[in-house]
N, C-alpha and C positions, 0 to 999 in steps of 0.2 A: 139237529143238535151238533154233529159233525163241525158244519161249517161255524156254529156259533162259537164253539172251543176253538178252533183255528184261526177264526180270526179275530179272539180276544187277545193268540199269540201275537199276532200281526200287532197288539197294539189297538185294536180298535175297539173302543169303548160300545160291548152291543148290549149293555143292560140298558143303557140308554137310549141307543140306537131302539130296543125291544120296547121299553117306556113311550116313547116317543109316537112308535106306530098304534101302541093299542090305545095312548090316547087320541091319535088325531082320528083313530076310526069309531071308535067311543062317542066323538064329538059330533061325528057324521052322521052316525045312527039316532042319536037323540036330539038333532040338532031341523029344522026346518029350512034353516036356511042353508042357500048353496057355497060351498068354497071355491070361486070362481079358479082357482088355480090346477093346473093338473097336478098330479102323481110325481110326473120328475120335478116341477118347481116347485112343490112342498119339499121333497128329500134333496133338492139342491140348496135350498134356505132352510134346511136341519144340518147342523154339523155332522151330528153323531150318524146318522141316516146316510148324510153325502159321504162320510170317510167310508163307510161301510158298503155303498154301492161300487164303490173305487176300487176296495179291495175285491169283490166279487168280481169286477170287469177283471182286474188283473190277473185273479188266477185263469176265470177261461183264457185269457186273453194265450198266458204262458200255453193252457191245455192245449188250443190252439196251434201254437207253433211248435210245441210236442207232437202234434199228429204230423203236421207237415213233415219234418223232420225225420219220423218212422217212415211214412208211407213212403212208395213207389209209384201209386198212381195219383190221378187227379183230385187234388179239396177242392170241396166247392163249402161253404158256408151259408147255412140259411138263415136270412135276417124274417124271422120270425115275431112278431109282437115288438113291444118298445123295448129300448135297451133297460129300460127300470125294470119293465116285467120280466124278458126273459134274460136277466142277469148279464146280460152279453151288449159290449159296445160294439155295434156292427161294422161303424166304420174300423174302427181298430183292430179287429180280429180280421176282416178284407182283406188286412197286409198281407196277410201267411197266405191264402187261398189263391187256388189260380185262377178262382171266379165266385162273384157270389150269385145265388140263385132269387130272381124274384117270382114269385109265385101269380102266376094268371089265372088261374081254375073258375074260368067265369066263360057264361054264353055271351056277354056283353064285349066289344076289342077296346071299351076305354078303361076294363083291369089292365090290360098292356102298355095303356099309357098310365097308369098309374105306378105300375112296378118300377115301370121306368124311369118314371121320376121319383117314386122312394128310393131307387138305388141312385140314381143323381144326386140327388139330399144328402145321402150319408156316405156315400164313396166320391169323391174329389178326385180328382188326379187320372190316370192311367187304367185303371180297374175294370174286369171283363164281366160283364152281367152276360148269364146263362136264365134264361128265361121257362117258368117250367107248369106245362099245359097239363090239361084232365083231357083223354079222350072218350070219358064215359059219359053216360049222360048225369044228373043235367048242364052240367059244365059245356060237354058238346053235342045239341040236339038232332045235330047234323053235319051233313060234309062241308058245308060253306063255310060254316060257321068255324070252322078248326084252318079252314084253308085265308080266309078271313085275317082271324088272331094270330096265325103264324106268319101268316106276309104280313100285318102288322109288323111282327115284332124285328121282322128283315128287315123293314123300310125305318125303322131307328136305329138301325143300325148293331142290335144285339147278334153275336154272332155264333150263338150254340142257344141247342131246347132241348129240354128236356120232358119226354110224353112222359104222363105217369101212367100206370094200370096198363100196360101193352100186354103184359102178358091174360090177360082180363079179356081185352077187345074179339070182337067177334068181325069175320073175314071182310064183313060190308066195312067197319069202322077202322081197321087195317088199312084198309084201300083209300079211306079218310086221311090216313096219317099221310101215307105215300104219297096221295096229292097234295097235301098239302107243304111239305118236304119239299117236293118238286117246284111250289109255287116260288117257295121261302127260297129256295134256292137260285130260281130263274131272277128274282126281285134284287137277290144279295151280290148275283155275279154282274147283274149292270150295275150296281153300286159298287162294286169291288169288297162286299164283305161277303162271304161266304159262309153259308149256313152249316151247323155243323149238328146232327143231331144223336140223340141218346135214348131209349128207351127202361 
């Protein structure tokens, strides 16, 4: 209710914008047939819908370079879901962060290549993708398998990871991350990128 008051200050028409959606989902539910279009190209062919996601990108977008701004340490931004879902245009909020995170939490090394190329897609230019692994299971059912997706994500050249759950891991799967660290790091220094990692 917050945002809907604030940004009817903005200017932006969200009775309409609120109309719009409870019919097109109305239409969904009782309708058999499919809307071959996705979620952003309905709300980008709705006016009132597309002024309305614009101003939602814009305020994270400011929230964003508010935090940069305060902090001291490292932002990183996590492009999470689509920018219609989670209210945030990724590319544009990338600018403030000194990295954004793609998520690989998979036993499989072609999530690596896929983060990879979501963050290709949406980040242009200059921009430092932080890469960020599970070393729990089932994510990792083993030591290759970590040692694997992390020299993956060296040999594309990503040049920081981040383990999730370290503090979680038990001494065998500790020893998991180190090697594979080690791996990522032996791969990056004859590459000349340097692996940088975080727990």
């Amino acid at each position: 209710e917050s945002c809907r008051q604030i940004a009817a200050k903005a200017e932006v028409d969200v009775e309409v914008a609120e109309r719009s959606a409870k019919v097109a989902l109305e239409r969904f539910f009782k309708s058999d047939d499919q809307d071959p279009r996705t979620i952003a190209q309905y709300v980008e062919e709705n006016k009132a819908m597309s002024s309305y996601a614009a101003w939602r990108f814009a305020v994270i977008d400011q929230l964003i370079l508010s935090l940069k701004k305060a902090c001291r340490c490292r932002l990183l931004t996590y492009g999470l879901g689509s920018s219609i879902a989670s209210g945030t245009d990724w590319a544009q909020a990338g600018r403030h962060a000194d990295a954004q995170m793609g998520f690989a939490c998979s036993d499989h090394v072609e999530a690596v290549d896929q983060a990879h190329r979501l963050f290709q897609e949406s980040n242009p230019g200059d921009r430092v993708m932080e890469i960020g692994l599970n070393a729990t299971h089932p994510s990792t059912p083993d030591g290759p398998t970590l040692v694997r997706n992390l020299t993956r994500a060296a040999d594309l050249g990503i040049p920081s990871a981040n383990i999730y759950n370290y503090g979680l891991l038990s001494p065998t799967r500790l020893n998991w991350v180190h090697q594979a660290i080690r791996s990522a790091r032996r791969l990056g220094d004859r590459k000349s990128t340097r692996l940088n990692s975080s727990h």
